[in-house]
N, CA, C and O atoms as a printed pandas DataFrame, in Angstrom:
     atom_number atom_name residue_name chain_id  residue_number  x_coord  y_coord  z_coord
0              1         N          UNK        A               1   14.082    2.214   27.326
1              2        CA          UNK        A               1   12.859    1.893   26.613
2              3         C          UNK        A               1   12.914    0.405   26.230
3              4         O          UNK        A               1   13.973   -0.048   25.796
4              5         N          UNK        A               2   11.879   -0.345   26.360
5              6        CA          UNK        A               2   11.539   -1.641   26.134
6              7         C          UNK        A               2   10.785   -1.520   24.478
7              8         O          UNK        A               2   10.181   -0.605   23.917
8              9         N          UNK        A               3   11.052   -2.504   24.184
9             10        CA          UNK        A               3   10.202   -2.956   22.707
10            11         C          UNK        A               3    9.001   -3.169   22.999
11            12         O          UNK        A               3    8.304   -2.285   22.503
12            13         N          UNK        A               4    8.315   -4.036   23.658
13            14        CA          UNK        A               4    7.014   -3.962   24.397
14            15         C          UNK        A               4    6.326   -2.769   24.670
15            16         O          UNK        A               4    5.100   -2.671   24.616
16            17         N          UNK        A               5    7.167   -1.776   24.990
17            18        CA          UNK        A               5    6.834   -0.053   24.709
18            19         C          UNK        A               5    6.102    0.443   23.366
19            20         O          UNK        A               5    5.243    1.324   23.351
20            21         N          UNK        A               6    6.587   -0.277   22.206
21            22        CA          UNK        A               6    6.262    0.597   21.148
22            23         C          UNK        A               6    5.522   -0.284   20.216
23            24         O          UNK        A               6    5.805   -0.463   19.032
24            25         N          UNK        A               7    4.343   -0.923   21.013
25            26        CA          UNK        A               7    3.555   -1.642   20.410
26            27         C          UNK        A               7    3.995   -3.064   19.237
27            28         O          UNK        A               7    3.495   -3.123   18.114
28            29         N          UNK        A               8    4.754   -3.863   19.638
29            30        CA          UNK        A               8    5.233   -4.712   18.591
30            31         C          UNK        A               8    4.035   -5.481   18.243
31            32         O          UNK        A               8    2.984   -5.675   18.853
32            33         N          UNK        A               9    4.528   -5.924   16.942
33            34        CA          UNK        A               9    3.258   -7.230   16.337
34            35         C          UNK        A               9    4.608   -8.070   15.568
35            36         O          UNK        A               9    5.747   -7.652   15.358
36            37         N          UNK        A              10    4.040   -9.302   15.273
37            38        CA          UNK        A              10    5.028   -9.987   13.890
38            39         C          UNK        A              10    4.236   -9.466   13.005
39            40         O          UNK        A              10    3.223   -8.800   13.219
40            41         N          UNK        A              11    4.808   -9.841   11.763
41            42        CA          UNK        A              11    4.900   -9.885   10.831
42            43         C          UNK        A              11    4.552  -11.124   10.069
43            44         O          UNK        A              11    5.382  -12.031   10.011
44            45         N          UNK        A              12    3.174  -11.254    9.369
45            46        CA          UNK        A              12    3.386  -12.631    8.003
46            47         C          UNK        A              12    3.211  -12.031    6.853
47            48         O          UNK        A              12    3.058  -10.862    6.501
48            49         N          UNK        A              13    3.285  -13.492    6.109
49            50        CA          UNK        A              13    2.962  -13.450    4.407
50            51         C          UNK        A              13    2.024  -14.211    4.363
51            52         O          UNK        A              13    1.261  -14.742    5.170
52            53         N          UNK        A              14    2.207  -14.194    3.118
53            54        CA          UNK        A              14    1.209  -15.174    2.322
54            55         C          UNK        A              14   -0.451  -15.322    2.565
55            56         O          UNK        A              14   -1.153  -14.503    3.158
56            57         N          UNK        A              15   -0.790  -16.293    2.092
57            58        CA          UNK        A              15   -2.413  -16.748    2.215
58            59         C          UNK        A              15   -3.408  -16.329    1.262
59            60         O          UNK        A              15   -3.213  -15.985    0.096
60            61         N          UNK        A              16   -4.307  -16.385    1.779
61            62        CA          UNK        A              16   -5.147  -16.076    0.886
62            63         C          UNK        A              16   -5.370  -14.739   -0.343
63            64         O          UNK        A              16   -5.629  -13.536   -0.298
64            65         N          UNK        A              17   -5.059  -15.909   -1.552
65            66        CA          UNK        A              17   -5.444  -14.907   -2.603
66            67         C          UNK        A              17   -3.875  -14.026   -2.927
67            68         O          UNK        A              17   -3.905  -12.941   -3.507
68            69         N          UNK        A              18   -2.477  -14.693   -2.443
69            70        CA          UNK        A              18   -1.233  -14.184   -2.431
70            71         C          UNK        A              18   -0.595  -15.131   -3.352
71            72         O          UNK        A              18   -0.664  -16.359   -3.301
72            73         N          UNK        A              19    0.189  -14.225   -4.408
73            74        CA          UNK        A              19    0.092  -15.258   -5.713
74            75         C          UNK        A              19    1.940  -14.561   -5.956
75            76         O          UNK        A              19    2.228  -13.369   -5.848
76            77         N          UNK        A              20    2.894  -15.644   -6.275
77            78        CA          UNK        A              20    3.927  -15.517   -6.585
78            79         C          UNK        A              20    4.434  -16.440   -8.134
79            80         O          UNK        A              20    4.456  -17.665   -8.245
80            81         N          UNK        A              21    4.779  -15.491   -9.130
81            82        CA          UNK        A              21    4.663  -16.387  -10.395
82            83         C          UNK        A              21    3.973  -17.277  -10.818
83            84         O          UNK        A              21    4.151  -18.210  -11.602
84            85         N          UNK        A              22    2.767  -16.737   -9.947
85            86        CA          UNK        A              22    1.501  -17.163  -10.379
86            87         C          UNK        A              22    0.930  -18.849  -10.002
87            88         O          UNK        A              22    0.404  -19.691  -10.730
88            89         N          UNK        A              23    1.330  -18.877   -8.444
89            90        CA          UNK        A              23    1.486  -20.015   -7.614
90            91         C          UNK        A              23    1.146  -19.389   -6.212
91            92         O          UNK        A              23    1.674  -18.443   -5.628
92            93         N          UNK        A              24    0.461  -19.925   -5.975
93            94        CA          UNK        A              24   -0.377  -19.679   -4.387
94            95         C          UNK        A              24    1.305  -19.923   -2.953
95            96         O          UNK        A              24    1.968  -20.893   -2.584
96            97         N          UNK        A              25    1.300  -18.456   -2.629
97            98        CA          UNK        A              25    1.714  -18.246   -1.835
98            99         C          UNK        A              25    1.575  -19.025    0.073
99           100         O          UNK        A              25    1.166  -18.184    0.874
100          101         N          UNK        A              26    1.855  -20.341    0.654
101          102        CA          UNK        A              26    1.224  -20.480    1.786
102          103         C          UNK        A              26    1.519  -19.085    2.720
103          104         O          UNK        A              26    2.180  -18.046    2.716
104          105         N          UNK        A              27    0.787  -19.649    3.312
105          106        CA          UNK        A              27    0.732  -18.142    4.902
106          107         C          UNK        A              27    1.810  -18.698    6.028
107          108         O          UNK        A              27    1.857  -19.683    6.765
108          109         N          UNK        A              28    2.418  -17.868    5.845
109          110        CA          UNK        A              28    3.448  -18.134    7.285
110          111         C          UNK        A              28    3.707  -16.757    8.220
111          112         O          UNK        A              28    3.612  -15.574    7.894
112          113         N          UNK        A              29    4.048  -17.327    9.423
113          114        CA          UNK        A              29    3.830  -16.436   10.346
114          115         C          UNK        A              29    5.154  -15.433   10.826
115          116         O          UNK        A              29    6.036  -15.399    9.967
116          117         N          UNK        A              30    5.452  -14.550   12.157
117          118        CA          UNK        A              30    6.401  -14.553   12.344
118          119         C          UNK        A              30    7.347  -14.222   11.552
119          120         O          UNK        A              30    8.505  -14.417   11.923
120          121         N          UNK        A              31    7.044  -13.555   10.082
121          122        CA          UNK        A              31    8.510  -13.473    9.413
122          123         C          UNK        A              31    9.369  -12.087    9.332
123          124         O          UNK        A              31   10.248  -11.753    8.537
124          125         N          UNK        A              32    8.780  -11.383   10.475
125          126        CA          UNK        A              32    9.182   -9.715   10.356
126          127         C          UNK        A              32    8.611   -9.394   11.856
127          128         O          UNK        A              32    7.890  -10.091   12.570
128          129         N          UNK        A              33    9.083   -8.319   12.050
129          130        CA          UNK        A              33    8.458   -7.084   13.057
130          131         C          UNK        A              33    7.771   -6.075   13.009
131          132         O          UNK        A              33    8.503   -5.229   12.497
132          133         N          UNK        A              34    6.624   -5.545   13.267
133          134        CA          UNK        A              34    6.404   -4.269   13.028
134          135         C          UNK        A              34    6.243   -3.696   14.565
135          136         O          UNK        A              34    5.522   -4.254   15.392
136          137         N          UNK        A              35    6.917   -2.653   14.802
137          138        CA          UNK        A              35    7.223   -1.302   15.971
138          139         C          UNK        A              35    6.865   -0.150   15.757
139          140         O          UNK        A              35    6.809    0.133   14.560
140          141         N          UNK        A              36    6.414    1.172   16.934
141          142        CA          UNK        A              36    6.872    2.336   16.447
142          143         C          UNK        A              36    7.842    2.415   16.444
143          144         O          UNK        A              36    8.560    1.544   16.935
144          145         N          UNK        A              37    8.502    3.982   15.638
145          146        CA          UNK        A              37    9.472    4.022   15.701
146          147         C          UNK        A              37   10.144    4.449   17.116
147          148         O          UNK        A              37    9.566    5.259   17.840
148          149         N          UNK        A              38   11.293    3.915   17.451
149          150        CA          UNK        A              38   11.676    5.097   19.137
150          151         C          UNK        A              38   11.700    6.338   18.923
151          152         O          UNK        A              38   11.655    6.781   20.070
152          153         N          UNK        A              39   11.767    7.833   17.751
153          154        CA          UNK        A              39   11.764    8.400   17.812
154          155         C          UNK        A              39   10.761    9.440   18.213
155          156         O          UNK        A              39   11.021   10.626   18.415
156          157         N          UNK        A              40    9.605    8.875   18.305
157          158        CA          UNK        A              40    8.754    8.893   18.473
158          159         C          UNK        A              40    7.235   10.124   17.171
159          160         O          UNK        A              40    6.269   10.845   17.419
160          161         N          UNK        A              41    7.650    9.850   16.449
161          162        CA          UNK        A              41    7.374   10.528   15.340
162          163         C          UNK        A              41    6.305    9.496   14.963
163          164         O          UNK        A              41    5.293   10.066   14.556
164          165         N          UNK        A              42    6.238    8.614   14.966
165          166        CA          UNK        A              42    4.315    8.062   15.090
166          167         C          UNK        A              42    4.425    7.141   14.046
167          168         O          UNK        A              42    3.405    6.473   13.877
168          169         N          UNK        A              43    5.496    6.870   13.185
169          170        CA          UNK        A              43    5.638    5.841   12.169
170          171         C          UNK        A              43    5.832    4.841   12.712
171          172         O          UNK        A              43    5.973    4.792   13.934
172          173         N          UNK        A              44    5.902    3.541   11.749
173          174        CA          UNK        A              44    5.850    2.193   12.152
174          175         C          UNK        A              44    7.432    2.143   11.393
175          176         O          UNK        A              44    7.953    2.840   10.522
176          177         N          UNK        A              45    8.065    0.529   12.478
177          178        CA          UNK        A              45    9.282    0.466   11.570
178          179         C          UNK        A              45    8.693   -1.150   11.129
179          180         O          UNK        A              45    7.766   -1.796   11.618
180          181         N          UNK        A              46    9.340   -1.380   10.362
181          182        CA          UNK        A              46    9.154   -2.845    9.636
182          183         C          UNK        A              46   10.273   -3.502    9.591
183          184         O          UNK        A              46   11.174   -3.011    8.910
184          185         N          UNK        A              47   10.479   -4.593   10.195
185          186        CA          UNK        A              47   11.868   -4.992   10.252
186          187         C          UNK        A              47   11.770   -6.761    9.655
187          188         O          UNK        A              47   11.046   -7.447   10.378
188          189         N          UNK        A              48   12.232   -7.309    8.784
189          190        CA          UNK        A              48   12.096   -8.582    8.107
190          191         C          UNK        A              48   13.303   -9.338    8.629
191          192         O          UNK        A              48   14.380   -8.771    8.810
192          193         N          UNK        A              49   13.066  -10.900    8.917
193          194        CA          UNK        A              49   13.892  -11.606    9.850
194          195         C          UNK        A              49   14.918  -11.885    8.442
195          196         O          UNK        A              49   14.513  -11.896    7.280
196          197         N          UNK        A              50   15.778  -12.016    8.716
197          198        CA          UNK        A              50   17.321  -13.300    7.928
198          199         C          UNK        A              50   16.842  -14.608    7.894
199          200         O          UNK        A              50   16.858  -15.418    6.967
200          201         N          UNK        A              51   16.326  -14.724    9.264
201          202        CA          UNK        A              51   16.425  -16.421    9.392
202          203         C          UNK        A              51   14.905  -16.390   10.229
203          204         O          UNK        A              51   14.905  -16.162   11.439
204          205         N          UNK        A              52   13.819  -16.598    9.602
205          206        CA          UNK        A              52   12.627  -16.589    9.953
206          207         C          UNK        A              52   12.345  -18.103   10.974
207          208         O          UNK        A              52   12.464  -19.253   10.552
208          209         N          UNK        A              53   11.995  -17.743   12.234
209          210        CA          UNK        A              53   11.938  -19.007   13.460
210          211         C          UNK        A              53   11.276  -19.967   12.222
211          212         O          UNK        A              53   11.813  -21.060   12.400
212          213         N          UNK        A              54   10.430  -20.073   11.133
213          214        CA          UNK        A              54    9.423  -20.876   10.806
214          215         C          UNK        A              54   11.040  -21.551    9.812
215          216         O          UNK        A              54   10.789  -22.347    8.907
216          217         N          UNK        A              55   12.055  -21.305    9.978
217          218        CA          UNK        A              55   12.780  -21.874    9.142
218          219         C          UNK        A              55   12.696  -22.315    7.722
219          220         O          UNK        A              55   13.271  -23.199    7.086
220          221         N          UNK        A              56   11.688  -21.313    7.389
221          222        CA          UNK        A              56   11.617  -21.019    5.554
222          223         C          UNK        A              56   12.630  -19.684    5.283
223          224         O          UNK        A              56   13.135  -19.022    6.190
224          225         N          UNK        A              57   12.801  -19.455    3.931
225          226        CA          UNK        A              57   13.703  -18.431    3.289
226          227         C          UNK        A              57   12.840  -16.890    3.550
227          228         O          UNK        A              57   11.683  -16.501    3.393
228          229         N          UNK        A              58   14.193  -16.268    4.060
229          230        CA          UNK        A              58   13.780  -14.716    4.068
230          231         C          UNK        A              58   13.143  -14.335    2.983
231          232         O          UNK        A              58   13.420  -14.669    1.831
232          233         N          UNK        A              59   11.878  -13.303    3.498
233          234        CA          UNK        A              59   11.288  -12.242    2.335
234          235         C          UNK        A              59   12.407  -11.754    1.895
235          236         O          UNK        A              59   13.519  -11.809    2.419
236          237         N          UNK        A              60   11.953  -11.083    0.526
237          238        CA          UNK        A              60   12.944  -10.323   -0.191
238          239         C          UNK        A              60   12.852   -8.706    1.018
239          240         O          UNK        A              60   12.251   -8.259    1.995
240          241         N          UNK        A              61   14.015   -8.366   -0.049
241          242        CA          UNK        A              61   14.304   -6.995    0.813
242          243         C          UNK        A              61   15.786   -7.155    1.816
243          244         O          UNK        A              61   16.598   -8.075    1.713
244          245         N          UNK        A              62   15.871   -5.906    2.860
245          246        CA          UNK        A              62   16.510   -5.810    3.654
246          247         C          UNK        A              62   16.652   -6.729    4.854
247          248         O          UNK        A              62   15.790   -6.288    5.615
248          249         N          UNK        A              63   17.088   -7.489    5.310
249          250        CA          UNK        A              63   16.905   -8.192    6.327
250          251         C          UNK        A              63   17.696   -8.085    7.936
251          252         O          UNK        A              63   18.574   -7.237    8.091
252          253         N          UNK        A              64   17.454   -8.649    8.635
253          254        CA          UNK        A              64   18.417   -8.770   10.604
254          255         C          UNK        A              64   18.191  -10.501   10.901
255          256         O          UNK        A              64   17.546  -11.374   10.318
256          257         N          UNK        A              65   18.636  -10.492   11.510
257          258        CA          UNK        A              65   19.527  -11.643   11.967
258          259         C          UNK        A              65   18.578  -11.714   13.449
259          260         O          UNK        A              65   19.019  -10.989   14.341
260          261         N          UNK        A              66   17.503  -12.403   13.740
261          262        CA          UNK        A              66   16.658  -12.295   15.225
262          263         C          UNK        A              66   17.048  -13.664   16.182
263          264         O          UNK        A              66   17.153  -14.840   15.832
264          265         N          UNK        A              67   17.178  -13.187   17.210
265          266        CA          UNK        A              67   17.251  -14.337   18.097
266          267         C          UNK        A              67   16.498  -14.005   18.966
267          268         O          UNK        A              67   16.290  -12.800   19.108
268          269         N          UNK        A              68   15.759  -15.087   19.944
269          270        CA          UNK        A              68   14.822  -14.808   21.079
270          271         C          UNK        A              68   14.028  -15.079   20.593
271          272         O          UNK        A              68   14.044  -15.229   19.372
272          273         N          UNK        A              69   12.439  -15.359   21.699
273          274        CA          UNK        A              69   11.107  -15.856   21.055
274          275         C          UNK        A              69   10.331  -14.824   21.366
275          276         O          UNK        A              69    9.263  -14.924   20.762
276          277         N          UNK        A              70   10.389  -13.786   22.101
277          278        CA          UNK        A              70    8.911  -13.072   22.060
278          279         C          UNK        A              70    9.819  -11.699   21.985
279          280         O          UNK        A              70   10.996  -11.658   21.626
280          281         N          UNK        A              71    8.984  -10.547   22.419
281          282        CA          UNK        A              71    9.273   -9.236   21.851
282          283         C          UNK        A              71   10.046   -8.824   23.317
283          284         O          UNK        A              71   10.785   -7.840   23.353
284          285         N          UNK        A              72    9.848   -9.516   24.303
285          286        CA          UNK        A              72   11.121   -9.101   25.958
286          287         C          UNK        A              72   12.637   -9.966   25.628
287          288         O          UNK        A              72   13.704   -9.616   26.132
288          289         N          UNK        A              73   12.516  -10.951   24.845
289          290        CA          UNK        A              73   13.961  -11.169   24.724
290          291         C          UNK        A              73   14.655  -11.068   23.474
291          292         O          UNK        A              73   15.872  -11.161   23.312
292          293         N          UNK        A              74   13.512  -10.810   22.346
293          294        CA          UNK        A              74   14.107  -10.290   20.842
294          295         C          UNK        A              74   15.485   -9.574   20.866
295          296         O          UNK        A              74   15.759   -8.650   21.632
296          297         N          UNK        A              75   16.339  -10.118   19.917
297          298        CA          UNK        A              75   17.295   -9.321   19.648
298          299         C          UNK        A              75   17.635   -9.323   18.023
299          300         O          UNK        A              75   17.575  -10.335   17.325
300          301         N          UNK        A              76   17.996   -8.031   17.560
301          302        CA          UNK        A              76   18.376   -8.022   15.793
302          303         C          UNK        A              76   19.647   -7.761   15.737
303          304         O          UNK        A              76   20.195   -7.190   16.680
304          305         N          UNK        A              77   20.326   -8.133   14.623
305          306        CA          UNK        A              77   21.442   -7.590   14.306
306          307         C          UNK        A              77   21.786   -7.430   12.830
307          308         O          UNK        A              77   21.958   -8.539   12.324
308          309         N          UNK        A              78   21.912   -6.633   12.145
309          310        CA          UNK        A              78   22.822   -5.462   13.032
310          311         C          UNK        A              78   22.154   -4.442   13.741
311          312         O          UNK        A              78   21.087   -4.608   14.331
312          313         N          UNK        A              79   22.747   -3.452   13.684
313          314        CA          UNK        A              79   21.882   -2.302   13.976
314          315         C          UNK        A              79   20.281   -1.614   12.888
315          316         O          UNK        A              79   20.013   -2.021   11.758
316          317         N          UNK        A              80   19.801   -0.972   13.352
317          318        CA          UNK        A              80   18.579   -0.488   13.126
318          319         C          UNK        A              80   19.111    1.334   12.338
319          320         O          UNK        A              80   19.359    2.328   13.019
320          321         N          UNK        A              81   19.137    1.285   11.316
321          322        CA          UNK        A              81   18.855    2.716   10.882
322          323         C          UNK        A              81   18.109    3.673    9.716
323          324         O          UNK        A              81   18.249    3.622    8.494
324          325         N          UNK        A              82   17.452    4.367   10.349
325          326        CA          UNK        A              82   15.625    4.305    9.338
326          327         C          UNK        A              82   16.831    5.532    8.471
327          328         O          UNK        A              82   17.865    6.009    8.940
328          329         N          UNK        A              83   16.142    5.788    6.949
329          330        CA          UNK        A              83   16.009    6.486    6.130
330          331         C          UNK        A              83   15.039    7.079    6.050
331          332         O          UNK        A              83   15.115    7.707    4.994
332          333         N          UNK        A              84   13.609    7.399    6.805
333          334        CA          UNK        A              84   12.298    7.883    6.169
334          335         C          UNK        A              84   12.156    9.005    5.723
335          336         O          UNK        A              84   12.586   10.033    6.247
336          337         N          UNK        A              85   11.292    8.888    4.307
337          338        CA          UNK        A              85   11.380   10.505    3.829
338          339         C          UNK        A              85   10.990   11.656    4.344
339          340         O          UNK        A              85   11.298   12.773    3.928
340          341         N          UNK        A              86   10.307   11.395    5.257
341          342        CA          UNK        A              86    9.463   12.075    6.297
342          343         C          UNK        A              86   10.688   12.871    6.918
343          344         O          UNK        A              86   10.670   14.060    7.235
344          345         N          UNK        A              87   11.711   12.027    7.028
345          346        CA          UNK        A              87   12.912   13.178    7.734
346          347         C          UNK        A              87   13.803   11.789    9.078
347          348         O          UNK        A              87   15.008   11.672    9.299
348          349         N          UNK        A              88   12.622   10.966    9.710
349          350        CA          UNK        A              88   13.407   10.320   10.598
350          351         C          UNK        A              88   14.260    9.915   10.110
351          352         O          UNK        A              88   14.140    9.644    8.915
352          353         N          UNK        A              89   15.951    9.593   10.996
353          354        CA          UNK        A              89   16.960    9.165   10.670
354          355         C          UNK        A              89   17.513    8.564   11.740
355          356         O          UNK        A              89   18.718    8.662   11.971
356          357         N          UNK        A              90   16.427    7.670   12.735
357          358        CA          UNK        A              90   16.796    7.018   14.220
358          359         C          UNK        A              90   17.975    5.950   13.355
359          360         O          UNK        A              90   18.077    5.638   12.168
360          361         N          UNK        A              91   18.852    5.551   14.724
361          362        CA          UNK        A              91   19.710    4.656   14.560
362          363         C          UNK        A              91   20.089    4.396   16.035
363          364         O          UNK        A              91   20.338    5.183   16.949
364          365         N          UNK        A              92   20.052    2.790   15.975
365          366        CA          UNK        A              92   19.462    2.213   17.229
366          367         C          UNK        A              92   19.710    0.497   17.462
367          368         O          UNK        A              92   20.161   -0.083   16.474
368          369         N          UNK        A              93   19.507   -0.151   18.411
369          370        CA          UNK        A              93   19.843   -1.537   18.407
370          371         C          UNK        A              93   18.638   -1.814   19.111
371          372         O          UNK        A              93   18.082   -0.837   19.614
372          373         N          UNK        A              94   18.055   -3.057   19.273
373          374        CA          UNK        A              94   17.156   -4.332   19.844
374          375         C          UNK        A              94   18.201   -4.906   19.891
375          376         O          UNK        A              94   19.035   -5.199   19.034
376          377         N          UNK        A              95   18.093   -5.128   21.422
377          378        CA          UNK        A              95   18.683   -5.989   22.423
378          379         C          UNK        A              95   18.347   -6.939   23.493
379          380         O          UNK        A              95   18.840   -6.773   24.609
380          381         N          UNK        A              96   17.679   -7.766   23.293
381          382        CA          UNK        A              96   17.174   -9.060   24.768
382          383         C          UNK        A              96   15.785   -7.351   25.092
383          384         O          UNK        A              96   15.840   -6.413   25.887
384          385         N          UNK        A              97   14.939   -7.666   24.198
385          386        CA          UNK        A              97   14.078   -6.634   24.490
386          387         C          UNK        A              97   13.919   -5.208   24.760
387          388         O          UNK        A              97   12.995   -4.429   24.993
388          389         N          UNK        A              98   15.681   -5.165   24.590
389          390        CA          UNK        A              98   15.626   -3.354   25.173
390          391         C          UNK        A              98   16.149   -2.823   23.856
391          392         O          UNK        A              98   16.845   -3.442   23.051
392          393         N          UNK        A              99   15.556   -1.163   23.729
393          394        CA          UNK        A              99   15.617   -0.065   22.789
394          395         C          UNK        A              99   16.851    0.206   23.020
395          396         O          UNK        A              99   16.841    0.062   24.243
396          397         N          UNK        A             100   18.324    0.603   22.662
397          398        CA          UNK        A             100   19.301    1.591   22.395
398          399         C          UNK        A             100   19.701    2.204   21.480
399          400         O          UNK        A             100   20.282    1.631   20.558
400          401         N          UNK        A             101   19.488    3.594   21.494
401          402        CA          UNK        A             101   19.476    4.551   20.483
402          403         C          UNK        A             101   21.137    4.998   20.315
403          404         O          UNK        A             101   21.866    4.981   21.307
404          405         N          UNK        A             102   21.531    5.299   19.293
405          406        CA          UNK        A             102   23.157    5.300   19.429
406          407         C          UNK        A             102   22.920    6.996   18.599
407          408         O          UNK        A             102   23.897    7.701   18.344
């Protein structure tokens, strides 16, 4: 399975009307992933970069480590493993664009 498979988009912040301690948030692009999941259970995964290409500071939260520029040579690290309450519990890698489910 390819990532390109499961509908990717990036991820931004900011912009309009996005207010942090009460200071206008700019809009930046690129700072996350959103996928289905591979399990195929119809959820989205959300994945937030470490080191965002726009070379500003990671969103808060959980973060991966991305290298590559588009969604065929993306790679994260570490591994990928959902908690959803829903029940999924995939665990998995992005690799140079490809899905491996472990």
């Amino acid at each position: 399975m390819r990532l390109i498979d499961l509908n990717p988009d990036w991820v931004g912040y900011g912009g309009d009307g996005v207010m942090e301690n009460g200071q206008p948030v700019p809009r930046r692009e690129r700072v996350g992933l959103w996928f289905d999941c591979p399990c195929g259970n119809g959820e989205r995964c959300a994945i937030m970069f470490r080191n965002p290409p726009d070379g500003g500071p990671a969103i808060q939260g959980n973060t991966w480590i991305v290298t590559g520029d588009t969604f065929e040579t993306l790679t994260l690290s570490p591994s990928i493993q959902r908690n959803d309450p829903k029940g999924c519990r995939w665990h998995g890698f992005v690799e140079n664009g490809g899905i491996r489910t472990v």
